[in-house]
C-alpha positions as CSV (number, residue, x, y, z in Angstrom):
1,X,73.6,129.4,-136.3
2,X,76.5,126.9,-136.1
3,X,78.1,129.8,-134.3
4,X,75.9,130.3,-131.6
5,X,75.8,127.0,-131.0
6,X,79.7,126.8,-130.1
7,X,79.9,129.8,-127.8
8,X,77.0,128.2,-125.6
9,X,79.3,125.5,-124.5
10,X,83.2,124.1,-123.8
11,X,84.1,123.4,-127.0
12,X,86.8,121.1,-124.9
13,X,84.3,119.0,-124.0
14,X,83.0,115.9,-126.2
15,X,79.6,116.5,-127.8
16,X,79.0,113.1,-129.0
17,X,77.3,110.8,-126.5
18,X,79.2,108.1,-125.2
19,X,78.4,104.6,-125.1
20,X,80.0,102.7,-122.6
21,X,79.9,103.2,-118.8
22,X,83.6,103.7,-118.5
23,X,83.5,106.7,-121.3
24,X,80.5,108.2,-119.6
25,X,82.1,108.2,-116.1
26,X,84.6,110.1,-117.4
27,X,82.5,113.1,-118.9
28,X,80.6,113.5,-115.6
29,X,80.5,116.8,-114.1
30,X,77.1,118.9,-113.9
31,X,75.8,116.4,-111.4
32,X,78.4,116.9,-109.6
33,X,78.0,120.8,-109.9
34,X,74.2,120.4,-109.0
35,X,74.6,118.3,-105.8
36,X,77.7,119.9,-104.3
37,X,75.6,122.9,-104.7
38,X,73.0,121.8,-102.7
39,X,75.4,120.0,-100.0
40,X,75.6,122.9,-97.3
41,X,76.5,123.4,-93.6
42,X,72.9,122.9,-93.0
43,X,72.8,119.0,-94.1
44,X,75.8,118.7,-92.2
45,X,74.3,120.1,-88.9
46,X,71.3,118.2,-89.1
47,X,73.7,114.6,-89.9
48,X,75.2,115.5,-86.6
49,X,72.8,116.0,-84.5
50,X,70.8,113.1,-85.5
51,X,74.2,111.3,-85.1
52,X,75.1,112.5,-81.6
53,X,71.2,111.9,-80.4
54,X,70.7,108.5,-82.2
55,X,73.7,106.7,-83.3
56,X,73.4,105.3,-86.6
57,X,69.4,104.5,-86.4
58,X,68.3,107.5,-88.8
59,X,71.2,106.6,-91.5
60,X,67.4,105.4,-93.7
61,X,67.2,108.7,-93.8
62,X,70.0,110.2,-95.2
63,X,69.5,107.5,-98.2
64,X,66.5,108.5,-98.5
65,X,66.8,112.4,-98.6
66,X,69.6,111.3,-101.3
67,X,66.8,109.6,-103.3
68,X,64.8,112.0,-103.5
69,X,67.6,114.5,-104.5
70,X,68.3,112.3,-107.3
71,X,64.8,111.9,-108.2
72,X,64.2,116.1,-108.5
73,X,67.4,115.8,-110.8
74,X,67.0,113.4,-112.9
75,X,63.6,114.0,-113.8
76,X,65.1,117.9,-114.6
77,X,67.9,116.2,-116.6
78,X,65.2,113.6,-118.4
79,X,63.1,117.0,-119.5
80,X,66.1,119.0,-121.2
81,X,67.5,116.5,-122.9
82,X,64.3,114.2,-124.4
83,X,61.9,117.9,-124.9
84,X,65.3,120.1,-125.5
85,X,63.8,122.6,-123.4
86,X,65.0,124.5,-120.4
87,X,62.9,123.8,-117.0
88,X,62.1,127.5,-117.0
89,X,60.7,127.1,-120.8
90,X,58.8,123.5,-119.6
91,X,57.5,125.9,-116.7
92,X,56.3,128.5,-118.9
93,X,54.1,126.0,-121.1
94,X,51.8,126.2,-118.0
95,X,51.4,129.9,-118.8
96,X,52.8,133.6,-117.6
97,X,51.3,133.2,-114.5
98,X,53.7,130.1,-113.7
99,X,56.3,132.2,-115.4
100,X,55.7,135.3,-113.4
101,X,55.4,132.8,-110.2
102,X,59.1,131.5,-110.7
103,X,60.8,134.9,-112.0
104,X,59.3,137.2,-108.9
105,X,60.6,134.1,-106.6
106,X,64.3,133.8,-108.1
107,X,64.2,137.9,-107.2
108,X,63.4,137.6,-103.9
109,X,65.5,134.0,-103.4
110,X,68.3,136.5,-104.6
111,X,68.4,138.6,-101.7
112,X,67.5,136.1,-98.9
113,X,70.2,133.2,-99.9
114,X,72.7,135.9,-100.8
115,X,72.4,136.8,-97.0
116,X,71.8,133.4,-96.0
117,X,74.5,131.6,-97.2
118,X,77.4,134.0,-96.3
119,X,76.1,134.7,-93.4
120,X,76.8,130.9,-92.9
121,X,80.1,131.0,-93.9
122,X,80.7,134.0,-91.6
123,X,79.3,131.6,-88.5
124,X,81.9,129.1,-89.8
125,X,84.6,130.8,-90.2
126,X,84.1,133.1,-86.8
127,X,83.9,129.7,-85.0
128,X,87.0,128.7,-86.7
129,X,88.7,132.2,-85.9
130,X,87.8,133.6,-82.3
131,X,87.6,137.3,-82.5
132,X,87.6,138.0,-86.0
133,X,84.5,139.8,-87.8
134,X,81.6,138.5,-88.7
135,X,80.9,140.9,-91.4
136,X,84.3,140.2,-92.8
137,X,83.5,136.9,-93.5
138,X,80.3,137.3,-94.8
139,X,81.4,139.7,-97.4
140,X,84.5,138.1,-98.6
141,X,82.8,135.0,-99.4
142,X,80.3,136.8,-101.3
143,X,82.9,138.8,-103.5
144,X,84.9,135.7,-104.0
145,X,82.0,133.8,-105.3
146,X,81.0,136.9,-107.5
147,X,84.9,137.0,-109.0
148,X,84.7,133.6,-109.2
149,X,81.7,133.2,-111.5
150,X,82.1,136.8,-113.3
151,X,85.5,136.6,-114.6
152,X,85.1,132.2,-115.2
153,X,83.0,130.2,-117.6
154,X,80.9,127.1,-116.5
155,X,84.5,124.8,-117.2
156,X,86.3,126.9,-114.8
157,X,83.3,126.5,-112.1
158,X,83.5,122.4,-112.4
159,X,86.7,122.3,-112.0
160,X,86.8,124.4,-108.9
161,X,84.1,122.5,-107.2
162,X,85.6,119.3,-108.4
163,X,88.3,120.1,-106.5
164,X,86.4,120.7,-103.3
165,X,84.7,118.0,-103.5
166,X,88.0,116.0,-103.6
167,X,88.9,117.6,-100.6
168,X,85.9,117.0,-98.7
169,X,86.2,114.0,-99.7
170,X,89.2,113.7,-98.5
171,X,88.6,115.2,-95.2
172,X,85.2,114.0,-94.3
173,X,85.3,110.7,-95.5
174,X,89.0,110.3,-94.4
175,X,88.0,111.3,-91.1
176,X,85.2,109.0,-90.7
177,X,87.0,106.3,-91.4
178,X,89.5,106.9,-88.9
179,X,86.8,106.8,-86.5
180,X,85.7,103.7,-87.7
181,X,89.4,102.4,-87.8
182,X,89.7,103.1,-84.0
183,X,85.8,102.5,-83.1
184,X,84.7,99.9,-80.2
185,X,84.0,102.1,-77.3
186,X,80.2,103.5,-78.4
187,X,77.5,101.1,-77.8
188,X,74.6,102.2,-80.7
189,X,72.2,100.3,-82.9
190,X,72.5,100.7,-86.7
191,X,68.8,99.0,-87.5
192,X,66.8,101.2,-88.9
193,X,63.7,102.9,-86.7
194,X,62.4,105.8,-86.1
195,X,63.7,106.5,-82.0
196,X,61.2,108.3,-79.8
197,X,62.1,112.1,-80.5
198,X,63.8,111.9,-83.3
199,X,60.7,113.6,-85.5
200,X,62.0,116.3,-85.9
201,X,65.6,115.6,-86.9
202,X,64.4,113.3,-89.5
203,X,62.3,116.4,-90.8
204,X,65.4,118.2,-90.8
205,X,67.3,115.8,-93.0
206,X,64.6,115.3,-95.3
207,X,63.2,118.3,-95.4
208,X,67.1,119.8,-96.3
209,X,67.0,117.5,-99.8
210,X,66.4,119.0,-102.9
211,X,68.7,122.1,-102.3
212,X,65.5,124.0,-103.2
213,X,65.9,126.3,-106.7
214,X,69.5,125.6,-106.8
215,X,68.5,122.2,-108.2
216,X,67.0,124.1,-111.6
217,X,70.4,125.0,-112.3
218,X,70.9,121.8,-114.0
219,X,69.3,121.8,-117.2
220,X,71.7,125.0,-117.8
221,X,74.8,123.1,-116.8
222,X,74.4,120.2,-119.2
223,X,73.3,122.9,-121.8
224,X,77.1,124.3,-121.1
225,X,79.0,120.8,-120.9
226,X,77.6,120.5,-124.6
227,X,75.4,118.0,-123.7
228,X,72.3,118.3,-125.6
229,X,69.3,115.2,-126.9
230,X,68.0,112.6,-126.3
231,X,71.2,110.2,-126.5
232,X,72.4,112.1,-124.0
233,X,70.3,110.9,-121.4
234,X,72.1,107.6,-120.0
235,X,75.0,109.8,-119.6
236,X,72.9,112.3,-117.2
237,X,71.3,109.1,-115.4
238,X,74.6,108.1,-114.1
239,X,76.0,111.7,-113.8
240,X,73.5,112.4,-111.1
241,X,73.9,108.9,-109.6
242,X,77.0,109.3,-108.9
243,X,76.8,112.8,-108.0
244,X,74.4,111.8,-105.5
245,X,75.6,108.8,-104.3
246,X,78.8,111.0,-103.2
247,X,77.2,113.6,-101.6
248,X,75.1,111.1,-99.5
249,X,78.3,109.6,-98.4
250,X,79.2,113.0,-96.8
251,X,76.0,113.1,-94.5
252,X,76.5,109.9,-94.0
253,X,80.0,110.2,-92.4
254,X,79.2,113.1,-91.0
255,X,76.5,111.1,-88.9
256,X,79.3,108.3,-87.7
257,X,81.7,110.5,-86.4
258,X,78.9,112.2,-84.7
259,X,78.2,109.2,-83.3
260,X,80.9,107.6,-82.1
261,X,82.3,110.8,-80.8
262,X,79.2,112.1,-79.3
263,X,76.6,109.6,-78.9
264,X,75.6,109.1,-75.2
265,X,78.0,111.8,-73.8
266,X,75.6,114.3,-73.3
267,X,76.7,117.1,-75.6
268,X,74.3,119.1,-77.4
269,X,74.5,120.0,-80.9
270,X,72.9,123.1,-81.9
271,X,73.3,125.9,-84.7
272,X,76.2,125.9,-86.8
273,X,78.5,126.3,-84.5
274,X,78.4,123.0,-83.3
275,X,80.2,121.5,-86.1
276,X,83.0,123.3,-84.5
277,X,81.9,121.5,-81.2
278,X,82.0,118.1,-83.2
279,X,85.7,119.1,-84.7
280,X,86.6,119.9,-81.0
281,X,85.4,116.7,-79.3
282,X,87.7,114.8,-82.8
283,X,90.9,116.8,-82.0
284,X,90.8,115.6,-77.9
285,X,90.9,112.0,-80.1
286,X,93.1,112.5,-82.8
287,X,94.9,116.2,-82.3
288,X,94.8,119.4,-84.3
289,X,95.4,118.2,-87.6
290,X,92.7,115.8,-87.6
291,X,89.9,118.9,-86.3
292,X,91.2,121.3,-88.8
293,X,91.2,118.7,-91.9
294,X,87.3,118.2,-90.6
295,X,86.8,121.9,-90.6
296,X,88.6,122.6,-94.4
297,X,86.0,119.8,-95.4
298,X,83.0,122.1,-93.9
299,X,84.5,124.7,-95.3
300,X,84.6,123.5,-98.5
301,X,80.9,122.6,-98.3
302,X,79.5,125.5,-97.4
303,X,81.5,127.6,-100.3
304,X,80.2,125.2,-102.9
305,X,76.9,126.2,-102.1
306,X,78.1,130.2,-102.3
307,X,79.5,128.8,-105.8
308,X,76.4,126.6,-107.5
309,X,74.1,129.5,-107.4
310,X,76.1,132.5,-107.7
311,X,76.2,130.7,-111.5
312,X,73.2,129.0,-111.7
313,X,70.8,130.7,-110.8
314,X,72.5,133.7,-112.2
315,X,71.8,131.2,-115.5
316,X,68.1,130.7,-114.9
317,X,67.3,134.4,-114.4
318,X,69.1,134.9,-117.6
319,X,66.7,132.6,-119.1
320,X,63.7,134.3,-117.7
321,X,64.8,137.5,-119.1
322,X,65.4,135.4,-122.6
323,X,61.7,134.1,-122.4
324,X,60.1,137.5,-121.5
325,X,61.7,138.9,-125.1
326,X,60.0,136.5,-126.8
327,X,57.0,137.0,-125.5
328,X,55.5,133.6,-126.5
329,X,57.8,132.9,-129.5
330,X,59.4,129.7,-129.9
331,X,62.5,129.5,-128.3
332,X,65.5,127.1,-128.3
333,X,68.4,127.9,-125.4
334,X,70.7,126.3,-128.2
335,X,69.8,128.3,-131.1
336,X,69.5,131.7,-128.7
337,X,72.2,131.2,-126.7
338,X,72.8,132.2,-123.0
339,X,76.6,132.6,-121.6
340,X,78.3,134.2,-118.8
341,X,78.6,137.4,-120.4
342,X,75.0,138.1,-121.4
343,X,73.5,141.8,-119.1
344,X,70.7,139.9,-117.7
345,X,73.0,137.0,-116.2
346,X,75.6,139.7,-114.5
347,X,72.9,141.7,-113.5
348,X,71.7,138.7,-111.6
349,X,75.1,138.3,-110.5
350,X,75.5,141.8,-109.1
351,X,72.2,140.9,-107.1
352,X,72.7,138.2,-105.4
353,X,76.1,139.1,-104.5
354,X,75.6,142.9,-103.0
355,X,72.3,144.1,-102.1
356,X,72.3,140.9,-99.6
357,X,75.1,142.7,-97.7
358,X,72.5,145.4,-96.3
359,X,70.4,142.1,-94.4
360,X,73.7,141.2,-92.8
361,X,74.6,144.9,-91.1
362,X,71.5,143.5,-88.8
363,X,73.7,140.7,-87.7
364,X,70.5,138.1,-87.2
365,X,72.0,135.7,-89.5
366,X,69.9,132.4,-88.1
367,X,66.7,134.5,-88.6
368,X,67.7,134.8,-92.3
369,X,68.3,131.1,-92.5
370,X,65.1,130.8,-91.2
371,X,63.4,132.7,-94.0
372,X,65.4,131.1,-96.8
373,X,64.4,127.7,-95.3
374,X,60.6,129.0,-96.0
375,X,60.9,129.9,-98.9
376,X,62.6,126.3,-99.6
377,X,59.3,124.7,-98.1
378,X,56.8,127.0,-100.6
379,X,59.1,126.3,-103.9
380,X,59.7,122.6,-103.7
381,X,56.7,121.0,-103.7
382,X,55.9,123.2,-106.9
383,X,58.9,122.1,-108.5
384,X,57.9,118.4,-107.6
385,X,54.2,118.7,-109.7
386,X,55.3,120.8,-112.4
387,X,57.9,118.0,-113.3
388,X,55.1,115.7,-112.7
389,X,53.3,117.6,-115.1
390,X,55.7,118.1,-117.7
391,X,57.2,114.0,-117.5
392,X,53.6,113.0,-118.8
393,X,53.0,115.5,-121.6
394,X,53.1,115.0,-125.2
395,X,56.2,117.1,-124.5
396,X,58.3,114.1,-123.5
397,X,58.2,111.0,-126.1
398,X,56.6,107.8,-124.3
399,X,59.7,106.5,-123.8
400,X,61.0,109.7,-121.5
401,X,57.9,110.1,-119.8
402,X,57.9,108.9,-116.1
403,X,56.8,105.2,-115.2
404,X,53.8,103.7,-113.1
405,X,56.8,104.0,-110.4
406,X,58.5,107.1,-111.1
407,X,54.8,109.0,-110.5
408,X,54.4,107.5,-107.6
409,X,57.7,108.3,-106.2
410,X,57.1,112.3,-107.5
411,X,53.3,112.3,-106.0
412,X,55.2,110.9,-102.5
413,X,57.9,113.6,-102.9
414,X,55.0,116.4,-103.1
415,X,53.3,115.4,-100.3
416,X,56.5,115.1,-98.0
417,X,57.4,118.5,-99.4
418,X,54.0,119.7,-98.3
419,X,53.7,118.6,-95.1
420,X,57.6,120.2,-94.4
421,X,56.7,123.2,-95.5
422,X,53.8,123.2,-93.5
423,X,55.2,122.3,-90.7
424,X,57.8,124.7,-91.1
425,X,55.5,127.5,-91.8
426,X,53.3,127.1,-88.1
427,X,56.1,126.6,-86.3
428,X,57.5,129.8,-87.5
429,X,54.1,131.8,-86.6
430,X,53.3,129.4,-84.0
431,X,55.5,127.6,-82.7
């Protein structure tokens, strides 16, 4: 047993809770994992736009699409560390059918992000280099991200995206303070409001929180930092605090250099490829090094999210599998233990990585955002009232339930998911 036990986690990592703030800063990571993940080109797009139409007026809503991130995360953190249960195992309490629901939908998520996100890159990187393939690109990225996560272990991927957050950090946040170190010549109001025609870029921000399934990851990730009961739950509080307190910074300075390069000028921002537009409009400011140093950070932002699921979800379907064998048997993810190495998790691996490739040879890449972006709409609001659900159980001691005010905030998180995705879903048949 006590064997198991140490193969499910880096045995370099401390599995005694800390106590103090300054020890638990140190330990943080799977937040960090978990929101990088869910951090894409797609946030960054919508930041911009909203910058370059609005100035700083829709910067509420960039704080709160980071709440409610940290809401969904936290409340997946609270339940795997005060129940000991995986979300998948808290999902399948509700019965097969929920089960069934969430397995046949991390199949099919597979295939569509698969395409989606390297086709992403591709639109990046294309932008970035004139003339070269886009199906290059797209399968690179994907093979690097399946090396990546088949030959390293859950250390190996915190590390890596630590280090690209640092330089996104470094890049993004560098650059927007630049801007705001030479700023003066824009004229735009930083009061919150809600700007005639802004509606729909302020569904766009919100409606990107959450990075959809990717968030489930989470309870795996602690699982494999050796972070497991209820003393462990202060740690995870601040863990996804600061995780997303960073990643909200991004969007954030992503929306002032939009604006003070762009507001009032005239440009339009559309697609992807206008991030390359933005990093065009910087370099006639600051020169070449300052547009590529914005351009490694998108880079690096859109490869985290080929990273975070090519292991985590990889990690939930492996759990799926795990449940299905025990066919209604207790189970404990500590005591039957899930690694990198187990068939189910590389044969996940092997889908999400390669069949996606045949969706690309039709070279409609937006359309395929466009379908992953629906099936975003129909999973999170599910997500939202399971945890709901499962926060107020006898699963959960009192004192890990959710408050009067923690409900509230998850019923309010349901019905903005709702009416996203069904908005989303009639302007894609009728719009």
């Amino acid at each position: 047993m006590e064997q198991k036990i140490e193969k499910n986690y880096d045995e370099s990592y401390s599995v005694t809770a800390p106590t103090t703030t300054r020890s638990k800063l140190k330990l943080i990571g799977p937040g960090i994992v978990v929101a990088a993940t869910g951090v894409g080109a797609g946030d960054f797009v919508m930041a911009t736009i909203a910058g370059a139409n609005f100035g700083l007026t829709l910067l509420w809503v960039i704080i709160a699409g980071a709440l409610i991130k940290f809401f969904l995360t936290e409340g997946i953190g609270r339940w795997y560390l005060a129940s000991g249960k995986t979300i998948l195992e808290g999902w399948h309490s509700l019965g097969w059918w929920a089960t069934t629901y969430l397995g046949a939908y991390t199949i099919i998520f597979g295939i569509i992000y698969g395409a989606a996100i390297t086709g992403t890159f591709a639109l990046i990187m294309t932008a970035m280099f004139p003339g070269t393939p886009f199906s290059l690109w797209a399968i690179s990225s994907g093979v690097a991200g399946f090396l990546l996560v088949w030959f390293g272990r859950y250390q190996l991927l915190e590390r890596f995206m630590m280090v690209l957050i640092g330089i996104m950090f470094i890049t993004i946040i560098g650059s927007a303070i630049i801007i705001i170190a030479n700023s003066g010549s824009v004229d735009y109001s930083i009061a919150p409001s809600v700007p005639e025609g802004s509606f729909f870029q302020i569904l766009g921000i919100l409606g990107g929180v959450g990075g959809s399934i990717t968030i489930t990851s989470y309870s795996y990730w602690l699982n494999a930092k050796g972070w497991r009961g209820k003393e462990w739950v202060p740690t995870m509080k601040i863990d996804s605090t600061v995780a997303y307190t960073i990643t909200g910074l991004f969007a954030i300075a992503m929306m002032i250099i939009a604006a003070e390069l762009l507001f009032g000028s005239g440009t339009t921002i559309n697609g992807n490829e206008g991030l390359v537009g933005l990093a065009d409009a910087y370099e006639e400011r600051f020169g070449s090094v300052a547009r590529w140093a914005l351009l490694i950070g998108v880079w690096g932002a859109v490869f985290t999210s080929i990273l975070g699921p090519w292991h985590g979800i990889s990690y939930l379907f492996a759990d799926f599998i795990r449940v299905l064998r025990k066919k209604g048997k207790k189970t404990s993810l500590t005591n039957d233990s899930i690694t990198e190495k187990d068939p189910a998790y590389r044969a996940y691996l092997i889908w999400i990585t390669f069949p996606p490739m045949f969706l690309l040879l039709f070279e409609q890449p937006v359309a395929i955002v466009l379908m992953y972006g629906v099936l975003g709409s129909i999973f999170m609001p599910v997500l939202a009232a399971v945890l709901l659900y499962l926060l107020n159980s006898e699963q959960v001691s009192s004192i890990y339930q959710n408050s009067k005010v923690s409900n509230i905030i998850f019923g309010l998180i349901i019905l903005l998911y709702v009416y996203l995705g069904g908005s989303e879903l009639y302007n894609m048949f009728f719009g």
